[in-house]
PDB file with SEQRES, HELIX, SHEET and CRYST1 records, atoms N, CA, C and O in Angstrom:
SEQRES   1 A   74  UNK UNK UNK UNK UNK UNK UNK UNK UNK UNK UNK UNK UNK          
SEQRES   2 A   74  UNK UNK UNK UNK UNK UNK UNK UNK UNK UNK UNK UNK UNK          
SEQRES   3 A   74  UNK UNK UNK UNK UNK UNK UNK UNK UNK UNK UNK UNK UNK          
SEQRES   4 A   74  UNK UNK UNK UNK UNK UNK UNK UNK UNK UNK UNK UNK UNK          
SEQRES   5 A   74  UNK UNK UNK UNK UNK UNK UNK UNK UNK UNK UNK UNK UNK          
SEQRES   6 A   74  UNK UNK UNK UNK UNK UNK UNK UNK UNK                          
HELIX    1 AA1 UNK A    3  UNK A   17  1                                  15    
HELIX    2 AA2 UNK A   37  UNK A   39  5                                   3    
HELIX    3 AA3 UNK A   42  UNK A   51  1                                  10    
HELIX    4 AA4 UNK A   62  UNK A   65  1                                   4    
HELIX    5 AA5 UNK A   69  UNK A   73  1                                   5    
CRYST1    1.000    1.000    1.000  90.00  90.00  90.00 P 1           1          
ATOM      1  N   UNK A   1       0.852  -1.166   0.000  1.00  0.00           N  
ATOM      2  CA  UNK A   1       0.000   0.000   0.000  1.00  0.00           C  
ATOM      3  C   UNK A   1       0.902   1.234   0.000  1.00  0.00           C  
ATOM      4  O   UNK A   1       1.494   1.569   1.027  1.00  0.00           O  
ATOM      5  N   UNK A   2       1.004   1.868  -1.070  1.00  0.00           N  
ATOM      6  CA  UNK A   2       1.895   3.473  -1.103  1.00  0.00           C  
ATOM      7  C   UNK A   2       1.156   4.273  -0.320  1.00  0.00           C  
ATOM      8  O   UNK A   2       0.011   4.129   0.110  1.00  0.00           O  
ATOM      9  N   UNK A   3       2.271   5.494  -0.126  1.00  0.00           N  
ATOM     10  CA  UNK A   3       1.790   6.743   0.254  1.00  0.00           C  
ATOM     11  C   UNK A   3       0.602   7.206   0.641  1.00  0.00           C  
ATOM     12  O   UNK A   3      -0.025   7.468   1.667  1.00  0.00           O  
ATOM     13  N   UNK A   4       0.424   7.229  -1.384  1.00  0.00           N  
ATOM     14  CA  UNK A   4      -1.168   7.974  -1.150  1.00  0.00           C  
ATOM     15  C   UNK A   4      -2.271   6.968  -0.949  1.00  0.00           C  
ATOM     16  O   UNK A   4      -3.309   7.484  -0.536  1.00  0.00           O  
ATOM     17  N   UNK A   5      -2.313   5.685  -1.132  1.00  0.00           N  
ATOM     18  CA  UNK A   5      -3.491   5.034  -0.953  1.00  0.00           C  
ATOM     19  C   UNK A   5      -3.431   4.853   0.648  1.00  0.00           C  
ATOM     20  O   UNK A   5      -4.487   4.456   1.141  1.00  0.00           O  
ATOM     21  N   UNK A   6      -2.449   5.062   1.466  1.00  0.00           N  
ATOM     22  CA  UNK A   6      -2.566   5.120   3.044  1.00  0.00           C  
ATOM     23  C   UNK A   6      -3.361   6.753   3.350  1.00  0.00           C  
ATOM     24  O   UNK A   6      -4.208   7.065   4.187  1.00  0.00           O  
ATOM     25  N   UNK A   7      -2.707   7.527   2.342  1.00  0.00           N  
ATOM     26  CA  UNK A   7      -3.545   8.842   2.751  1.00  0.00           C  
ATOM     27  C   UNK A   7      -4.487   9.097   2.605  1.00  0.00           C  
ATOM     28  O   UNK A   7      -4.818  10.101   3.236  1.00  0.00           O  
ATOM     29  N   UNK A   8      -5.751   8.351   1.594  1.00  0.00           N  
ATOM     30  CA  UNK A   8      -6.760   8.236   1.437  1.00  0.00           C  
ATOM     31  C   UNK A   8      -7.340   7.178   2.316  1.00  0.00           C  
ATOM     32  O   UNK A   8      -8.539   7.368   2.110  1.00  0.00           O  
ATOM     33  N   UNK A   9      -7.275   6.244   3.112  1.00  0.00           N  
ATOM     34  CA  UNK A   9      -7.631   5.267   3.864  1.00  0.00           C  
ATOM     35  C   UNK A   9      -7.972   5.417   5.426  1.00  0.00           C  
ATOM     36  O   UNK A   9      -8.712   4.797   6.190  1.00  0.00           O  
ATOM     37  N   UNK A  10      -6.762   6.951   5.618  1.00  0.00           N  
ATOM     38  CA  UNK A  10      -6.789   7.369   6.851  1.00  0.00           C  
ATOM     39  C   UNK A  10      -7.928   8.470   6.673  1.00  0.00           C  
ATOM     40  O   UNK A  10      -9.032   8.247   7.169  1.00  0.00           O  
ATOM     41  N   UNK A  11      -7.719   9.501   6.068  1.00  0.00           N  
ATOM     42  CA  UNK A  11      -8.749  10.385   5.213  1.00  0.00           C  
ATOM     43  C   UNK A  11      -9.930  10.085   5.264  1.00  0.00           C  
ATOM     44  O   UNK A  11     -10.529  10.910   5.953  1.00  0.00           O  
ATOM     45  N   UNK A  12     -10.776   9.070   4.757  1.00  0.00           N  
ATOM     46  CA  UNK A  12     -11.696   7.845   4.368  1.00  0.00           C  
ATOM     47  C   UNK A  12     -11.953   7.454   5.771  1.00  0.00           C  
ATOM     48  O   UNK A  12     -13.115   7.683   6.106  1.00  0.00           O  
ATOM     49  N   UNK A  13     -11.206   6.931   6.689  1.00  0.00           N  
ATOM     50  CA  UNK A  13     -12.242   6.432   8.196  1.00  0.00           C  
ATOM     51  C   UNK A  13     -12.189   7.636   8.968  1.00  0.00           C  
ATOM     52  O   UNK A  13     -12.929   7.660   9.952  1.00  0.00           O  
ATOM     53  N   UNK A  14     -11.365   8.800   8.704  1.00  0.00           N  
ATOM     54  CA  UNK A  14     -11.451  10.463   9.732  1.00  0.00           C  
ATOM     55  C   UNK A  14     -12.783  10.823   9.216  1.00  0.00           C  
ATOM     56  O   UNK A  14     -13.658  10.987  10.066  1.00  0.00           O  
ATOM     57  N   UNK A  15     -13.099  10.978   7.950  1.00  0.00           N  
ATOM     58  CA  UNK A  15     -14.669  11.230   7.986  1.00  0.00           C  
ATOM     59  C   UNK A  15     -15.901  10.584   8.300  1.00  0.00           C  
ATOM     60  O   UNK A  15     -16.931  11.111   8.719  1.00  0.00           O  
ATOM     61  N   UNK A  16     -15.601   8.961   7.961  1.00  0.00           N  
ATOM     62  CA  UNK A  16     -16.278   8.119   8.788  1.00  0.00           C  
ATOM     63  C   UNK A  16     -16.745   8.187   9.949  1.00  0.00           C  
ATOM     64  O   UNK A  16     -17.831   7.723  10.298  1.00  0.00           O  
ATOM     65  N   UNK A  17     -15.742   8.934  10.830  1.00  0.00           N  
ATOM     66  CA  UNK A  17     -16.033   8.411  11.992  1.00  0.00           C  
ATOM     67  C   UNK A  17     -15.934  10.196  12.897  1.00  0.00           C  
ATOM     68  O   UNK A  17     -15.943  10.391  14.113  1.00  0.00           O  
ATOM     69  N   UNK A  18     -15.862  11.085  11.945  1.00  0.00           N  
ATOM     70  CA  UNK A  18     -15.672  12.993  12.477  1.00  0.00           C  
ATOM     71  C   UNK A  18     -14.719  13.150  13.144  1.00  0.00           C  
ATOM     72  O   UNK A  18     -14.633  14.043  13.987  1.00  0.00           O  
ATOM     73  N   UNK A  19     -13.512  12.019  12.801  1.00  0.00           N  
ATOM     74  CA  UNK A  19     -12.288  12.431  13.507  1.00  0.00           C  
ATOM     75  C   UNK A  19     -11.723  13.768  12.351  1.00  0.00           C  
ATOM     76  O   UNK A  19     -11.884  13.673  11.134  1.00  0.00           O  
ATOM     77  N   UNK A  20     -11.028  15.022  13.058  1.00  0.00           N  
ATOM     78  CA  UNK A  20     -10.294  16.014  12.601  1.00  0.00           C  
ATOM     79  C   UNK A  20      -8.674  15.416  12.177  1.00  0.00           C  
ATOM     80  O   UNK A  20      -8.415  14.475  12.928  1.00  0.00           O  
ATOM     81  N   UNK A  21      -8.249  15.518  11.815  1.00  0.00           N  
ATOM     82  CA  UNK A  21      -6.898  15.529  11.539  1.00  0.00           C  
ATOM     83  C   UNK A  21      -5.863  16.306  12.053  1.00  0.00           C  
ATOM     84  O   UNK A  21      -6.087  17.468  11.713  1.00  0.00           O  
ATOM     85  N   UNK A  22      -5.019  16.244  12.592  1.00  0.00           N  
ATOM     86  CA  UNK A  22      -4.741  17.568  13.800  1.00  0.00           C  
ATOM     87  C   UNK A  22      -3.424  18.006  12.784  1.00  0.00           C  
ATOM     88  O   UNK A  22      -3.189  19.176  12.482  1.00  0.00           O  
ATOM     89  N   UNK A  23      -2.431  16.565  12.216  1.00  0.00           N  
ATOM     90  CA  UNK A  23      -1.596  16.853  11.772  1.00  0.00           C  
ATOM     91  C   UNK A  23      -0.971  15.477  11.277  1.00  0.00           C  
ATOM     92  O   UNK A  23      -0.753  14.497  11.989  1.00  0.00           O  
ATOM     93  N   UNK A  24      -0.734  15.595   9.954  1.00  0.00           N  
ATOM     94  CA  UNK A  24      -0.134  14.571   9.094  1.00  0.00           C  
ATOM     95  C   UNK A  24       1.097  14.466   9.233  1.00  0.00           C  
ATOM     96  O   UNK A  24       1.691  15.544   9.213  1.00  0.00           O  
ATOM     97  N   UNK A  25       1.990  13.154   9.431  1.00  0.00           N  
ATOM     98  CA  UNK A  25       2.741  12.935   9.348  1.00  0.00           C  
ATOM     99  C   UNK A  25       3.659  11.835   8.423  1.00  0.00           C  
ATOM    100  O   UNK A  25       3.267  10.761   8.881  1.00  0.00           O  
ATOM    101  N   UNK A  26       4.530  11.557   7.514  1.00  0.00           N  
ATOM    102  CA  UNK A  26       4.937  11.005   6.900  1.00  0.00           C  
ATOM    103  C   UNK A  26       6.408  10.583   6.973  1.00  0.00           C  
ATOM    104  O   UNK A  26       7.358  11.323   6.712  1.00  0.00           O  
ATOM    105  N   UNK A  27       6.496   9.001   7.450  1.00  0.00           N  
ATOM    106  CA  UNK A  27       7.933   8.386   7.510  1.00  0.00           C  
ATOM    107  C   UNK A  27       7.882   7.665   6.413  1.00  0.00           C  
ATOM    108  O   UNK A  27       6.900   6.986   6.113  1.00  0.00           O  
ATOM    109  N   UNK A  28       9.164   7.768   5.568  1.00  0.00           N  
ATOM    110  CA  UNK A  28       9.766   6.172   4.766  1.00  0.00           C  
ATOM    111  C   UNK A  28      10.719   5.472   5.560  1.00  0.00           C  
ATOM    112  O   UNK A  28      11.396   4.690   4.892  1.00  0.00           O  
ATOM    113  N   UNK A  29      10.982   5.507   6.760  1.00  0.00           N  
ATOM    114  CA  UNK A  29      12.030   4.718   7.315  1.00  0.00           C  
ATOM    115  C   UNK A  29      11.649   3.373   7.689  1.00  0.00           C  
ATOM    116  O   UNK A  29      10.642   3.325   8.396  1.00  0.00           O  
ATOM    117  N   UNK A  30      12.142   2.370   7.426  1.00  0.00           N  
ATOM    118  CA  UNK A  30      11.647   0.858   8.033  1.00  0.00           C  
ATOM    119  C   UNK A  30      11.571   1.561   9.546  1.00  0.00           C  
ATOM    120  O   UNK A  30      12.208   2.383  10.205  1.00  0.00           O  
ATOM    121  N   UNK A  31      10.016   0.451   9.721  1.00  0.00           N  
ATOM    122  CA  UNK A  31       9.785   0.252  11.015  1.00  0.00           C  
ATOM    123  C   UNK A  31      10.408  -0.870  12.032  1.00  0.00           C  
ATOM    124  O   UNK A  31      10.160  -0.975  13.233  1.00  0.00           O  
ATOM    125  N   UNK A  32      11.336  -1.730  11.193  1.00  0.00           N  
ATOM    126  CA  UNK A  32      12.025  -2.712  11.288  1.00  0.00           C  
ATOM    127  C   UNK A  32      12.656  -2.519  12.249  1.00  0.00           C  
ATOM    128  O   UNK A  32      12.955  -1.330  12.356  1.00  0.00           O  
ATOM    129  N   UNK A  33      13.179  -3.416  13.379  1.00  0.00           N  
ATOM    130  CA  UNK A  33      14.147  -3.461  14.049  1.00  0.00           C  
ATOM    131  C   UNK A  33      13.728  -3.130  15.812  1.00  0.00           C  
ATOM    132  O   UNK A  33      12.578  -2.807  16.112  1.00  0.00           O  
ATOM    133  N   UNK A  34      14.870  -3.272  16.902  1.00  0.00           N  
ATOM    134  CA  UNK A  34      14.712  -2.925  17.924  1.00  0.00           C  
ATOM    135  C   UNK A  34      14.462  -1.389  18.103  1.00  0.00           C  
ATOM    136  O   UNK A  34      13.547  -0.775  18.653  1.00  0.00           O  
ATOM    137  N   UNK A  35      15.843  -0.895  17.303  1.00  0.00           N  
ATOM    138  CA  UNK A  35      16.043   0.822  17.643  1.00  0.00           C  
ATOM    139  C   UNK A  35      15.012   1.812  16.325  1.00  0.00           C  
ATOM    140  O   UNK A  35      15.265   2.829  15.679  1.00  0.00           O  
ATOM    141  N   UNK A  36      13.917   0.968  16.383  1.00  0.00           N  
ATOM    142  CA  UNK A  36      13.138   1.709  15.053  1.00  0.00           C  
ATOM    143  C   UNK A  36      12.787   3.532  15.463  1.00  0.00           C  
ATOM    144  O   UNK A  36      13.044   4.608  14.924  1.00  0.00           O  
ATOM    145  N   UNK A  37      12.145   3.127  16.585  1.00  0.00           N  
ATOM    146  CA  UNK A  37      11.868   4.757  17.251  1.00  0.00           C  
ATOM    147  C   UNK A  37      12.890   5.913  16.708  1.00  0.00           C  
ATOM    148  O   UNK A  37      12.679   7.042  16.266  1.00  0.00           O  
ATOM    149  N   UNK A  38      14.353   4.992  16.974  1.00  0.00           N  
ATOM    150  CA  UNK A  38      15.211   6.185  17.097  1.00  0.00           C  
ATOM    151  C   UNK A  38      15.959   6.374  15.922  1.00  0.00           C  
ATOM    152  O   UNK A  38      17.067   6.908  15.950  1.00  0.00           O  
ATOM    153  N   UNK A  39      15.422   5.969  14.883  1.00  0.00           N  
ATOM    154  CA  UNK A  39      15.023   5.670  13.073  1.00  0.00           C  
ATOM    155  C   UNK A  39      14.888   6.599  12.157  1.00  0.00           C  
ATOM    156  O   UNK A  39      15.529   6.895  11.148  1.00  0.00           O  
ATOM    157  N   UNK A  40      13.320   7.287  13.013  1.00  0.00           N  
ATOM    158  CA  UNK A  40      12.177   7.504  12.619  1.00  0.00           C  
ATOM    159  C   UNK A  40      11.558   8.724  13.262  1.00  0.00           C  
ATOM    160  O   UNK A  40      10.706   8.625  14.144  1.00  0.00           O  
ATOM    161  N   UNK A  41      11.997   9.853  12.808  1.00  0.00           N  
ATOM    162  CA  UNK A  41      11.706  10.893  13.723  1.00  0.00           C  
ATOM    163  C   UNK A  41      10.346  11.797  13.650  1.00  0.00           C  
ATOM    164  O   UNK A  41       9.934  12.684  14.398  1.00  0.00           O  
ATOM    165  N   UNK A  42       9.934  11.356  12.727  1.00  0.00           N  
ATOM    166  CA  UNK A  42       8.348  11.583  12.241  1.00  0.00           C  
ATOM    167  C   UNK A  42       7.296  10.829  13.339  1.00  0.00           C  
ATOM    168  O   UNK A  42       6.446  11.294  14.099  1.00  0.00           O  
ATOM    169  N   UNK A  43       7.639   9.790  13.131  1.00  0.00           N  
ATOM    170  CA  UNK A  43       6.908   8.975  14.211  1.00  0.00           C  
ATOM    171  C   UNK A  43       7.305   8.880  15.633  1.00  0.00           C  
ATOM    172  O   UNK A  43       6.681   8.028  16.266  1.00  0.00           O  
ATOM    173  N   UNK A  44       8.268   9.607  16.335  1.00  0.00           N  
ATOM    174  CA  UNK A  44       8.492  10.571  17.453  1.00  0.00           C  
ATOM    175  C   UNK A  44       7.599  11.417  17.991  1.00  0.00           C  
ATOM    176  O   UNK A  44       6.941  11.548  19.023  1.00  0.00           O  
ATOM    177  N   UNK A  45       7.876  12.203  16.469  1.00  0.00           N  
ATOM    178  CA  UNK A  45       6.828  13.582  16.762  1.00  0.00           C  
ATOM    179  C   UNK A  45       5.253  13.310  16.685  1.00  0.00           C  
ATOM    180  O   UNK A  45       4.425  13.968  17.313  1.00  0.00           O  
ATOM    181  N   UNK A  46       4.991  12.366  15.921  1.00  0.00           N  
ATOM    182  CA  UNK A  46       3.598  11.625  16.180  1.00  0.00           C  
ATOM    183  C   UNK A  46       3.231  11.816  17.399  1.00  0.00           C  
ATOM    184  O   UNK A  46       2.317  12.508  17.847  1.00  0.00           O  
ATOM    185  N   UNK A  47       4.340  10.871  18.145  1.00  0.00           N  
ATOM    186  CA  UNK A  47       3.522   9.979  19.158  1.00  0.00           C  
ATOM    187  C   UNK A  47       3.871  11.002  19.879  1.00  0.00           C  
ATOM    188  O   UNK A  47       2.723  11.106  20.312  1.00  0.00           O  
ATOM    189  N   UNK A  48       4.743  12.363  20.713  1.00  0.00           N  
ATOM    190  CA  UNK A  48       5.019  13.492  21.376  1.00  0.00           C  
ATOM    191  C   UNK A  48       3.458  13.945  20.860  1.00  0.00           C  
ATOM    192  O   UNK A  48       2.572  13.783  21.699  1.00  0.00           O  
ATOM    193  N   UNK A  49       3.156  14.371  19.847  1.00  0.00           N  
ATOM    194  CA  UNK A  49       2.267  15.006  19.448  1.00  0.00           C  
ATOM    195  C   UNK A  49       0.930  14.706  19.892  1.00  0.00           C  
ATOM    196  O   UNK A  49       0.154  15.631  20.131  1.00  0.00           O  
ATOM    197  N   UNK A  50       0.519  13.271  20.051  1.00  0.00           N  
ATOM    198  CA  UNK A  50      -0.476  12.385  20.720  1.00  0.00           C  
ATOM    199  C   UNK A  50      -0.685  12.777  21.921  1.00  0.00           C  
ATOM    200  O   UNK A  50      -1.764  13.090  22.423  1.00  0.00           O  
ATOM    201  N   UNK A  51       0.370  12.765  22.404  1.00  0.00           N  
ATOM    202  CA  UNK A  51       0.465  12.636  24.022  1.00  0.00           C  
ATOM    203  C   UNK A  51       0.162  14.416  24.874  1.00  0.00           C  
ATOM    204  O   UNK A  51      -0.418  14.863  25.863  1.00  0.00           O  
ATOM    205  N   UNK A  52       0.904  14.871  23.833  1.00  0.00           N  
ATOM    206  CA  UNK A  52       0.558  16.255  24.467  1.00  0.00           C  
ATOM    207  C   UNK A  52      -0.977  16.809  23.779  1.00  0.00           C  
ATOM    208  O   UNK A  52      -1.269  17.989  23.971  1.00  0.00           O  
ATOM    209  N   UNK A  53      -1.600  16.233  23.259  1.00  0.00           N  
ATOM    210  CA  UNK A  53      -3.281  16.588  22.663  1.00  0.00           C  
ATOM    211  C   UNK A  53      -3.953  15.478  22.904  1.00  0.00           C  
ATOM    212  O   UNK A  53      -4.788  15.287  22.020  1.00  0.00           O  
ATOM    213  N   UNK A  54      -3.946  14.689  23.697  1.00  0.00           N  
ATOM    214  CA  UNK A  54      -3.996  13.509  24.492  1.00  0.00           C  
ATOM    215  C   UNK A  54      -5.370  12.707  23.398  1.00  0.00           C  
ATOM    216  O   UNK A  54      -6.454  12.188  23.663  1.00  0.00           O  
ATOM    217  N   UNK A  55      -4.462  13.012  21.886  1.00  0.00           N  
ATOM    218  CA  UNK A  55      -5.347  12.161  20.669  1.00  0.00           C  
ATOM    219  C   UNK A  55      -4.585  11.170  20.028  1.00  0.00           C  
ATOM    220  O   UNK A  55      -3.368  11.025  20.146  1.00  0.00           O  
ATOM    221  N   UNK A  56      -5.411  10.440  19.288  1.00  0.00           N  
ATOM    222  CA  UNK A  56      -4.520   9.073  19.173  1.00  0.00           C  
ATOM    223  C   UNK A  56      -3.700   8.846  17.778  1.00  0.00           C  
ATOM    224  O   UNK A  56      -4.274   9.535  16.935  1.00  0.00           O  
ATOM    225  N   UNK A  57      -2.913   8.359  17.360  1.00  0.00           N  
ATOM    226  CA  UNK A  57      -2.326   8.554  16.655  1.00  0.00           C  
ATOM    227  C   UNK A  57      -3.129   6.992  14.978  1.00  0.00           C  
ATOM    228  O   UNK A  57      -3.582   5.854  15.104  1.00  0.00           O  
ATOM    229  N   UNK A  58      -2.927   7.741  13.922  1.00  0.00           N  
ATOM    230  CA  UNK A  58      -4.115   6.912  12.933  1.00  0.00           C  
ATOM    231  C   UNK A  58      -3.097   6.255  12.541  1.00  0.00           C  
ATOM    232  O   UNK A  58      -1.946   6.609  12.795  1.00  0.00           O  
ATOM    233  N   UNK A  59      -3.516   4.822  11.620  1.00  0.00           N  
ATOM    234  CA  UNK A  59      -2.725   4.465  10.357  1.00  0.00           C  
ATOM    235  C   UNK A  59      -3.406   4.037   9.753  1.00  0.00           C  
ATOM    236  O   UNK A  59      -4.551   3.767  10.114  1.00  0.00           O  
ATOM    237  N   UNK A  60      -2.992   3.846   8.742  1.00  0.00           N  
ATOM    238  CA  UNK A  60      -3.612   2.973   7.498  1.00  0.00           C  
ATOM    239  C   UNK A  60      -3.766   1.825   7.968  1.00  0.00           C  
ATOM    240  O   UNK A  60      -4.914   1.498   8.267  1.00  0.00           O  
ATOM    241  N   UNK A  61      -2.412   0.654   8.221  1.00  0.00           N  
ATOM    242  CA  UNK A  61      -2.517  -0.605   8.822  1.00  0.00           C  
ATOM    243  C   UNK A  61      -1.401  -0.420   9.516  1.00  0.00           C  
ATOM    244  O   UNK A  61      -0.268  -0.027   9.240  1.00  0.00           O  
ATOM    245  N   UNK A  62      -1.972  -0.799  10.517  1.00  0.00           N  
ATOM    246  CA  UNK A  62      -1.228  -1.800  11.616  1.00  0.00           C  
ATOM    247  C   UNK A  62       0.419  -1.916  11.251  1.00  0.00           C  
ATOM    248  O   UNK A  62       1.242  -1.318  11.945  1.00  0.00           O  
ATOM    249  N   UNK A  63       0.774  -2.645  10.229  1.00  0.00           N  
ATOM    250  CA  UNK A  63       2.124  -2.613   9.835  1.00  0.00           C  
ATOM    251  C   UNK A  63       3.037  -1.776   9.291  1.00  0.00           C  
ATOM    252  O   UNK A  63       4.245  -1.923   9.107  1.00  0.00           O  
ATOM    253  N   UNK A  64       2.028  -0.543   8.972  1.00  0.00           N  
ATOM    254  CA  UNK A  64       3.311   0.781   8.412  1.00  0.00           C  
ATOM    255  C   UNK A  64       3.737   1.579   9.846  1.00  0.00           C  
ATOM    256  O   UNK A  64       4.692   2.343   9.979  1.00  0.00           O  
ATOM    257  N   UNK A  65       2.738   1.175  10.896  1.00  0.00           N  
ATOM    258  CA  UNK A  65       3.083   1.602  12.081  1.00  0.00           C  
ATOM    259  C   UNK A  65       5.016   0.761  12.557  1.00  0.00           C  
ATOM    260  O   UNK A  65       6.124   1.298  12.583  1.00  0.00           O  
ATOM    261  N   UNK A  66       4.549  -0.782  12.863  1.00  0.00           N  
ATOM    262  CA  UNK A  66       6.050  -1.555  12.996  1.00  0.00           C  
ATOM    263  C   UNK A  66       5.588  -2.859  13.133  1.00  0.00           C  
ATOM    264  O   UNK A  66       4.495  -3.171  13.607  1.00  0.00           O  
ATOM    265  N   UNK A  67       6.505  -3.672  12.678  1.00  0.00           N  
ATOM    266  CA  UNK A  67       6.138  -5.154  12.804  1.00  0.00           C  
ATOM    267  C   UNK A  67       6.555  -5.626  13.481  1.00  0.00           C  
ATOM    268  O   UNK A  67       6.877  -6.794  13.266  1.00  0.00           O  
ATOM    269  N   UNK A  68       6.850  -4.940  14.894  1.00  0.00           N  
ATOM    270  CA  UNK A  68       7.252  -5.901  16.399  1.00  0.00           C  
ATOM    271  C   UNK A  68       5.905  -5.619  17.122  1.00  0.00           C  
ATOM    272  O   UNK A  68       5.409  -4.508  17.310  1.00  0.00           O  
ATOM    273  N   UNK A  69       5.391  -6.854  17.500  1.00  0.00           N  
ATOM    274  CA  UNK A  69       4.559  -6.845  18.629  1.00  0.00           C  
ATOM    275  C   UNK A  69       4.393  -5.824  19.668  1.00  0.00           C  
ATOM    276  O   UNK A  69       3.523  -5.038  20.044  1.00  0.00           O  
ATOM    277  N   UNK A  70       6.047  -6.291  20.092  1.00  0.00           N  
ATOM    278  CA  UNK A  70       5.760  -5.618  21.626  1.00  0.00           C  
ATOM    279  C   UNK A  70       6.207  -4.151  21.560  1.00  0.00           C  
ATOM    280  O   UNK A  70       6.148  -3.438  22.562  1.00  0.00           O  
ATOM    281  N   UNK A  71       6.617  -3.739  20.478  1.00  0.00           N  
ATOM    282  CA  UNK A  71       6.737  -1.920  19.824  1.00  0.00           C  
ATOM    283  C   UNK A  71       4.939  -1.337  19.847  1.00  0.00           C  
ATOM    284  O   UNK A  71       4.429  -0.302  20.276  1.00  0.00           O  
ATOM    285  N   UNK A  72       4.541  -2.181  19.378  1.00  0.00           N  
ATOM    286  CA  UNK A  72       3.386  -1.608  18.829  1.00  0.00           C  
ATOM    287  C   UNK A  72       2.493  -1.861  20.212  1.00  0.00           C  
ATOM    288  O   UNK A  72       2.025  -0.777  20.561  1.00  0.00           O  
ATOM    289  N   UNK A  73       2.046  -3.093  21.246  1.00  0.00           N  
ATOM    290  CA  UNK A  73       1.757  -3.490  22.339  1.00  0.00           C  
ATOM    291  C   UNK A  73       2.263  -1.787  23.165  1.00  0.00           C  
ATOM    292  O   UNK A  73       1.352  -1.009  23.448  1.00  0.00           O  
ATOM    293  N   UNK A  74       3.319  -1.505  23.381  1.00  0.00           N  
ATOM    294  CA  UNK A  74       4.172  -0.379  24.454  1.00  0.00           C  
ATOM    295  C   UNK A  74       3.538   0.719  23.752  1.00  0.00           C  
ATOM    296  O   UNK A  74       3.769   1.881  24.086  1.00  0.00           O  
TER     297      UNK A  74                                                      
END                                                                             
């Protein structure tokens, strides 16, 4: 799934469901690995960004987020 068909998917359930979009963010870095966080500085500022607007952070799927369990579990 590219780019834009993730940007339309997220797009597509925010109106679904009257979620706003607060702020888009875009990584190409593998989510791969132990030290992915520190990778990936988009998805830093995501999740900083979450936390201080105490809103949740979207994806397309599950796996452009990271394909470790316990990354994604924490």
């Amino acid at each position: 799934m590219g780019i834009e068909a993730q940007r339309a998917a997220v797009e597509r359930f925010a109106e679904a469901e009257d979620i706003a979009i607060l702020k888009e963010f875009t990584e190409v870095e593998t989510g791969k690995g132990a030290d992915a966080l520190d990778r990936r500085p988009q998805l830093t500022a995501a999740l900083a960004l979450a936390r201080q607007t105490k809103c949740p952070v979207v994806v397309a799927k599950l796996d452009r987020l990271s394909r470790d369990v316990a990354f994604v579990a924490g």
